[in-house]
C-alpha positions as a Markdown table, in Angstrom:
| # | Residue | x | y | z |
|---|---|---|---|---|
| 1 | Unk | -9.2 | 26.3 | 18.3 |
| 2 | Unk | -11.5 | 25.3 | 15.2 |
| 3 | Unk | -8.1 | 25.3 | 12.8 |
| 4 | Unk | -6.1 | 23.4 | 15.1 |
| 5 | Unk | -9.1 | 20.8 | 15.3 |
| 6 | Unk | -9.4 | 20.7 | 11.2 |
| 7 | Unk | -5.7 | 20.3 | 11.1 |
| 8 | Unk | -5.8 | 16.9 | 13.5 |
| 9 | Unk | -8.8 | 16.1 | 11.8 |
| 10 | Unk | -6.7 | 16.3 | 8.2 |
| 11 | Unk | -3.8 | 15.1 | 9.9 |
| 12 | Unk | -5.8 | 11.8 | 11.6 |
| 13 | Unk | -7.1 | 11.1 | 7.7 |
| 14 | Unk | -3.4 | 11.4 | 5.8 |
| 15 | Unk | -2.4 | 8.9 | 8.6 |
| 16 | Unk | -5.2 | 6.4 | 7.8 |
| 17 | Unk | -4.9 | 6.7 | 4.0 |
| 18 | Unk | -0.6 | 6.3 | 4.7 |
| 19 | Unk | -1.4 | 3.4 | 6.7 |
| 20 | Unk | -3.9 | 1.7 | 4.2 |
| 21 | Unk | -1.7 | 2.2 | 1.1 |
| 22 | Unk | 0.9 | 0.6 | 3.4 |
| 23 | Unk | -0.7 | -2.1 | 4.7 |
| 24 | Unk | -2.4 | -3.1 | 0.9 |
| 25 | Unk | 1.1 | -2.9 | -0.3 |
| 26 | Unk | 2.4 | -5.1 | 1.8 |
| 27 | Unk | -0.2 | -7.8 | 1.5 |
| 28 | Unk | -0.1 | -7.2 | -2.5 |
| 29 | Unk | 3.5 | -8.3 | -2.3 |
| 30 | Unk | 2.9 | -11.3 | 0.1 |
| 31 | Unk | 0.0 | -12.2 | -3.0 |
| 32 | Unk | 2.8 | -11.6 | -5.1 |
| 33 | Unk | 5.3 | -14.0 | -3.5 |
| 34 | Unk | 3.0 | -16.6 | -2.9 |
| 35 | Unk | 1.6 | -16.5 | -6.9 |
| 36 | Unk | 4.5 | -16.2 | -9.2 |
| 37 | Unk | 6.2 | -19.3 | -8.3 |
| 38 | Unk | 2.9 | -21.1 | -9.3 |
């Protein structure tokens, strides 16, 4: 039970960290878009 909890646990922060790198990515290429014709 205690390694399938780590696992979630490990699983649960690759997902956040995914979803971050994601997420600034996408607003770094909205930035992007919005600067360069300027």
């Amino acid at each position: 039970m205690v390694i399938i909890s780590i696992m979630n646990y490990m699983n649960n922060i690759l997902f956040m960290c995914y979803f971050y790198f994601n997420l600034q990515s996408h607003y770094s290429s909205i930035f992007y878009e919005l600067w360069v014709p300027a």
